[in-house]
C-alpha positions in Angstrom: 143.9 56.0 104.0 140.7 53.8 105.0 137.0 54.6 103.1 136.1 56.3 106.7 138.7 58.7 105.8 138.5 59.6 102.4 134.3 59.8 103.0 135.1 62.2 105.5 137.8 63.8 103.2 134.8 63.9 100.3 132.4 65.2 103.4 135.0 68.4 104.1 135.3 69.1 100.8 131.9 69.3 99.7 131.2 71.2 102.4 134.1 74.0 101.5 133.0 74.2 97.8 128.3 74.6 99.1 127.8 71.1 98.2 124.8 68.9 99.7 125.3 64.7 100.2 123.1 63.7 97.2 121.0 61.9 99.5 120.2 65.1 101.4 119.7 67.2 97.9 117.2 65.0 96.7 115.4 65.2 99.7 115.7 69.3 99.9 114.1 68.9 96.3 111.0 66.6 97.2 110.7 69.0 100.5 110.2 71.5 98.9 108.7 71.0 95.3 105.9 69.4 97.9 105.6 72.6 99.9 105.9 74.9 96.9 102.9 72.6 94.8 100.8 72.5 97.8 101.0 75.9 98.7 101.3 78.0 95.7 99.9 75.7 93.6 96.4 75.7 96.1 96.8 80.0 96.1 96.8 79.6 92.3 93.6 77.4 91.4 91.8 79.6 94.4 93.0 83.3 93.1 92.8 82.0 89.4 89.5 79.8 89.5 87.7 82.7 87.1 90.7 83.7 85.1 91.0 80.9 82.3 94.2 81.5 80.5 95.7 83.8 83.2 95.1 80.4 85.8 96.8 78.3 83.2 99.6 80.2 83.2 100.1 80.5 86.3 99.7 76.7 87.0 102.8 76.4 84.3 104.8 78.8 86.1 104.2 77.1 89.5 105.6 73.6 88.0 108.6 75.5 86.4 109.1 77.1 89.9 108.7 73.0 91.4 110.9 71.7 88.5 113.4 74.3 89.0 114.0 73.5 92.8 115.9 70.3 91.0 119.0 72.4 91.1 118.3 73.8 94.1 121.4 72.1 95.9 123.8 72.9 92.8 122.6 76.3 91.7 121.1 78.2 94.3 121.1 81.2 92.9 120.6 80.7 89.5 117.4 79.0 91.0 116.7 82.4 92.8 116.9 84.3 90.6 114.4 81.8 88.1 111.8 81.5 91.0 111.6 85.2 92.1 110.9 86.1 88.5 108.9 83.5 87.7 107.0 84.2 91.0 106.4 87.9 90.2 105.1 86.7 87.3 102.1 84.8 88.8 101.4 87.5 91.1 101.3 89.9 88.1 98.5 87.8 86.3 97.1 87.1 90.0 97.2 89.7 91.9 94.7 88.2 94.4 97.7 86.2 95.6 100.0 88.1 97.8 103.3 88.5 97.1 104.5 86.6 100.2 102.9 83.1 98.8 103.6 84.5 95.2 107.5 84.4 95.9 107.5 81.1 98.1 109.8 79.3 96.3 112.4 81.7 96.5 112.3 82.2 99.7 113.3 78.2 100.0 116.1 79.1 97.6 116.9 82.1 99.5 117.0 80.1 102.7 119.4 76.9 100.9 121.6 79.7 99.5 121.9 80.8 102.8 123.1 78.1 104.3 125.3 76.5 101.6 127.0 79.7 99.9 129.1 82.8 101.8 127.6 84.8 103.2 128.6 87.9 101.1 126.9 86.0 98.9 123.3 85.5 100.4 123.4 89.2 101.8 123.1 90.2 98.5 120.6 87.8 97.4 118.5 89.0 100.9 119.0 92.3 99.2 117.3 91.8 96.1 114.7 89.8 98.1 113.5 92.6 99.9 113.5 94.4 96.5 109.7 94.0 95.6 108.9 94.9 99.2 107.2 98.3 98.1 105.3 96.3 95.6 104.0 94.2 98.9 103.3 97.3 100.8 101.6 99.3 98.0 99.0 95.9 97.6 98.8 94.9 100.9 99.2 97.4 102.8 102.1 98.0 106.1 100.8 94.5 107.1 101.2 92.9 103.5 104.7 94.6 103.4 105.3 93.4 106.7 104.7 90.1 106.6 106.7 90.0 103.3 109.9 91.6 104.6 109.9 89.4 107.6 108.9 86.0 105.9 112.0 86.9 103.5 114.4 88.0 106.7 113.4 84.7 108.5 114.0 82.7 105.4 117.6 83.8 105.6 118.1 84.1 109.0 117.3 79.9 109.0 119.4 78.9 106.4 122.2 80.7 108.6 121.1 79.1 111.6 121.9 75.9 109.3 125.2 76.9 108.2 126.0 77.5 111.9 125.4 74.1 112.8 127.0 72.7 109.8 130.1 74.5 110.7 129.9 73.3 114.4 129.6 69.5 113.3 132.5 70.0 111.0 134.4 71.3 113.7 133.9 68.8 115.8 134.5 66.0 113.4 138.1 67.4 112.9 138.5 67.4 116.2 137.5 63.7 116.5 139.9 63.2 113.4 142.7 64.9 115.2 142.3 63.6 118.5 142.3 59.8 116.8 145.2 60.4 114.6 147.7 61.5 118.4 145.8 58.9 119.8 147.6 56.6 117.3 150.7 58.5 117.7 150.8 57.7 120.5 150.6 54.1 120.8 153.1 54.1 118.0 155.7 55.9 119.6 155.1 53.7 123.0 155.4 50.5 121.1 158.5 51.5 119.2 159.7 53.3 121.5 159.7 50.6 124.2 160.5 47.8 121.8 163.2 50.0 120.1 164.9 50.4 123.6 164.7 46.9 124.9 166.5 45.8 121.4 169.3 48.4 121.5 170.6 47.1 125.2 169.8 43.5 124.0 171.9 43.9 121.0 174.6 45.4 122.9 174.8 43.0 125.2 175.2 40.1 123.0 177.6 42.2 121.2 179.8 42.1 124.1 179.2 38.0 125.2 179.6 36.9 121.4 182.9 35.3 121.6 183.1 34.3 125.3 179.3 33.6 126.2 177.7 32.4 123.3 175.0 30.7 124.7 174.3 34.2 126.3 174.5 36.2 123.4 172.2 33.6 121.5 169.7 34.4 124.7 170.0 37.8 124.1 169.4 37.8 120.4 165.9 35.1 120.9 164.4 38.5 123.6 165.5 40.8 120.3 163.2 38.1 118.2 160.8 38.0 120.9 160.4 41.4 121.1 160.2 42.4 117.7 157.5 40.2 116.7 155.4 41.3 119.7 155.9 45.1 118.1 155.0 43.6 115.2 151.3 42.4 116.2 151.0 45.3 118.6 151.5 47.5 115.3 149.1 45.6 113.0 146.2 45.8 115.2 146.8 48.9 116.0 147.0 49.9 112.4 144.6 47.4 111.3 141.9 50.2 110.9 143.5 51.8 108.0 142.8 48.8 106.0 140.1 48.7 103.4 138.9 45.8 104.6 139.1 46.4 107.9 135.5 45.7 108.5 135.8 42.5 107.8 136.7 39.2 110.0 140.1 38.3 108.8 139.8 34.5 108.7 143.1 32.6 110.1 144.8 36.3 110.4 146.8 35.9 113.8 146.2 39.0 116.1 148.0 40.1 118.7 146.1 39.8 122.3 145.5 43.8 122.6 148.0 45.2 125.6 145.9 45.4 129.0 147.4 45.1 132.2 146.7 41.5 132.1 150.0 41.4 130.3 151.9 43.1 132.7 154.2 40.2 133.5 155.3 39.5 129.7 156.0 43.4 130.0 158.2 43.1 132.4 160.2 39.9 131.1 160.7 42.1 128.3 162.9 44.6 130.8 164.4 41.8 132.9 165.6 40.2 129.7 168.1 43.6 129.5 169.6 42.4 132.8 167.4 45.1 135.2 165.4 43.8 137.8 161.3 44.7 137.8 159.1 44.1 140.7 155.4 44.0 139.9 152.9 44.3 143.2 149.3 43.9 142.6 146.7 44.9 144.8 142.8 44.3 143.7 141.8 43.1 140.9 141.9 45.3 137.7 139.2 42.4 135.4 136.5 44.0 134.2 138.2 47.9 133.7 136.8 49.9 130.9 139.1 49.5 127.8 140.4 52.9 128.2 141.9 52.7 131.5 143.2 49.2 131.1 145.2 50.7 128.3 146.3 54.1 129.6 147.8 52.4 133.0 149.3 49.4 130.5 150.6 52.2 128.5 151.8 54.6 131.3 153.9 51.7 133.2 155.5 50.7 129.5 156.7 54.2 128.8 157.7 54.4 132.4 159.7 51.4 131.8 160.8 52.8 128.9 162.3 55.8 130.3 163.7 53.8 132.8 166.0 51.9 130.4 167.2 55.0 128.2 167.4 58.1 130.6 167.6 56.5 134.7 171.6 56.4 134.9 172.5 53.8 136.7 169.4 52.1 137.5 169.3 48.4 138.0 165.8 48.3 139.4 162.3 48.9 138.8 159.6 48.7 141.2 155.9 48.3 139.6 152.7 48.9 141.8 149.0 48.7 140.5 146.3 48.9 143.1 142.6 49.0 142.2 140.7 50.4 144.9 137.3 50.3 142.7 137.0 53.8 142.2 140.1 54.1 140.7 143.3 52.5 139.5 147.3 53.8 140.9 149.8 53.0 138.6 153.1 53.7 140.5 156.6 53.1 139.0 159.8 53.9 140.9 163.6 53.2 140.0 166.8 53.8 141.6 168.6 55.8 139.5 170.8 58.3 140.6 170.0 61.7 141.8 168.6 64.4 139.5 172.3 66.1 139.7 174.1 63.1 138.3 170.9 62.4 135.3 167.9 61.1 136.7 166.0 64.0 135.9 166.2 63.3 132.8 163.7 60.5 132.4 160.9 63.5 132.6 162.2 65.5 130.2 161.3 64.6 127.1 158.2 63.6 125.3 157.2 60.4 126.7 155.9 62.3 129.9 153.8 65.0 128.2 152.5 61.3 126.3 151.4 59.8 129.6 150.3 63.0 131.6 147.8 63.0 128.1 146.7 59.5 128.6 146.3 60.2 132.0 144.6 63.2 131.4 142.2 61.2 128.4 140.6 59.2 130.7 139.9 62.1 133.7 143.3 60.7 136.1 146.3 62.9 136.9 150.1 61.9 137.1 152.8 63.1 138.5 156.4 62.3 138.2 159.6 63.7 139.5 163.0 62.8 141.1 162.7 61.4 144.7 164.9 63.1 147.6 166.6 59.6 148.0 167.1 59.3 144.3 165.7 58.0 142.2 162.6 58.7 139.6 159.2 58.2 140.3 156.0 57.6 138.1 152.4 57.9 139.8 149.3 58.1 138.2 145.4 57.5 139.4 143.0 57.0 136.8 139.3 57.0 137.4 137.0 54.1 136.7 133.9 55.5 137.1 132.7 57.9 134.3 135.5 56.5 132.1 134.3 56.3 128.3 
């Protein structure tokens, strides 16, 4: 597993157990000790300016309620429950300052906890926020109380709003993990798949030319080489990004030109070289295609191919078209098996179609595939260059 994964691994983790990035905790902590020392702490010197001791007790408990927001991302409700008492304190020797600014700091702990813990949880710390609400009312009045209950109801209410988003990026992030991980699957399974295929009829074809053809079989057995080490490079590229290092320029590494449909012709060498016959008709010009498409119609013809050779009974010919009309790009593949009765049908029957009908599908095309009335099996798919990511 690359760093990329196992930060993302650390990301979903910390996230499951109402852990913050340290990064982001030490800024929640600077936030809002800041707000806490400006606010409060101004309240305090203005309520307290002719109360001596009573101000300079105050002005301690304000710095333990700043110092205390140090744990806010670890403990946020053992730092609740330290700031709301320490707050009722200073409104107790001040009563000039309301309740509201009294109990500011927990109502940032109130709004972390809400976003980082259950929510069972933080409805029970909203609870016992709204506790001292008669106290608000009986000094301030029904708009002292007011203002308290709904400063306290909006300080949850935006630490959910958090958490919603938080869960909605996570989402979304596992998504993007998902999606890359079948992505990868599938160019696996088209790689081996095709390779696989092509060295299973070359390998039994030099089988039976061993003794009477060597020459033949030797032929046969430099495709199977051929082949294998073309796999070979397809695979380390493709897995390339689950190396540690993979950001790094790998200095005299040989790489494997990535598959486009600029290799289309070594594609189908790799399918005469089993003794079938592939015509490939280009129409337009397909330089200059975003990434994406070049490698969904590269992909869609190989597993066509591919399904060709293992399920089209029969077949001794393949007939490749790709036309670029500047919109778009057809991909169309067509053998001549035999009819759907005696086993053509079966080249869309497995996986490998649901595979391209996805690829397809990826990059906003279509496919379709399906037996022909004069037998036969037919691949056709039109992928869209426009809009293509």
């Amino acid at each position: 597993m690359d760093r990329s994964s196992r930060q993302l691994d650390d990301l979903f983790a910390g996230a499951a157990r109402g852990e913050l990035p340290p990064r982001m905790a030490r800024a929640l902590w600077w936030g809002s000790a800041g707000l806490v020392l400006v606010v409060l702490g101004t309240s305090v010197l203005v309520a307290g300016a002719e109360h001596g001791r009573r101000l300079l007790v105050a002005v301690a408990l304000v710095l333990a309620q700043a110092c205390a927001l140090r744990w806010l991302a670890r403990a946020p409700v053992a730092v609740l429950a330290a700031n709301a008492a320490a707050g009722l304190a200073v409104w107790a020797l001040l009563p000039a300052v309301t309740l509201t600014g009294a109990l500011l700091a927990a109502q940032v702990a109130l709004c972390v906890l809400s976003a980082v813990r259950p929510r069972r949880v933080s409805v029970w710390a909203l609870a016992a926020m709204c506790l001292p609400a008669p106290l608000a009312f009986a000094a301030g009045g029904g708009a002292g109380g007011a203002v308290y209950l709904l400063a306290v109801v909006l300080s949850w209410t935006a630490g959910q709003w958090r958490r919603a988003q938080e869960a909605r990026t996570r989402a979304e992030m596992r998504r993007a993990v998902v999606e890359e991980r079948a992505r990868i699957a599938r160019e696996v399974h088209d790689v081996v798949a095709h390779t696989l295929s092509v060295m299973v009829i070359q390998a039994g074809a030099a089988d039976d030319v061993f003794t009477q053809r060597p020459e033949q079989a030797r032929q046969a057995l430099r495709a199977i080489e051929t082949g294998a080490r073309s796999a070979l490079g397809e695979l380390r590229l493709l897995l390339r990004a689950f190396r540690p290092d993979a950001g790094e320029d790998g200095a005299g590494e040989h790489r494997e030109p990535a598959p486009s449909l600029a290799r289309l012709d070594e594609l189908a060498d790799t399918v005469r070289a089993t003794g079938m016959t592939v015509h490939v008709h280009r129409e337009g010009t397909t330089d200059g295609l975003p990434a994406t498409v070049d490698l969904a119609a590269y992909r869609i013809v190989q597993e066509a191919l591919t399904n060709t050779l293992r399920h089209a009974a029969g077949a001794d010919e393949v007939s490749v078209r790709v036309t670029a009309e500047g919109e778009c790009v057809k991909v169309k593949v067509v053998d001549n098996g035999r009819t759907p009765q005696e086993g053509s049908a079966a080249a869309g029957a497995g996986r490998g179609l649901v595979g391209m009908k996805e690829r397809a599908r990826i990059v906003g095309g279509s496919l379709h595939a399906g037996p022909l009335p004069q037998g036969g099996f037919e691949v056709a798919a039109q992928l869209p260059v426009e809009g293509a990511s």
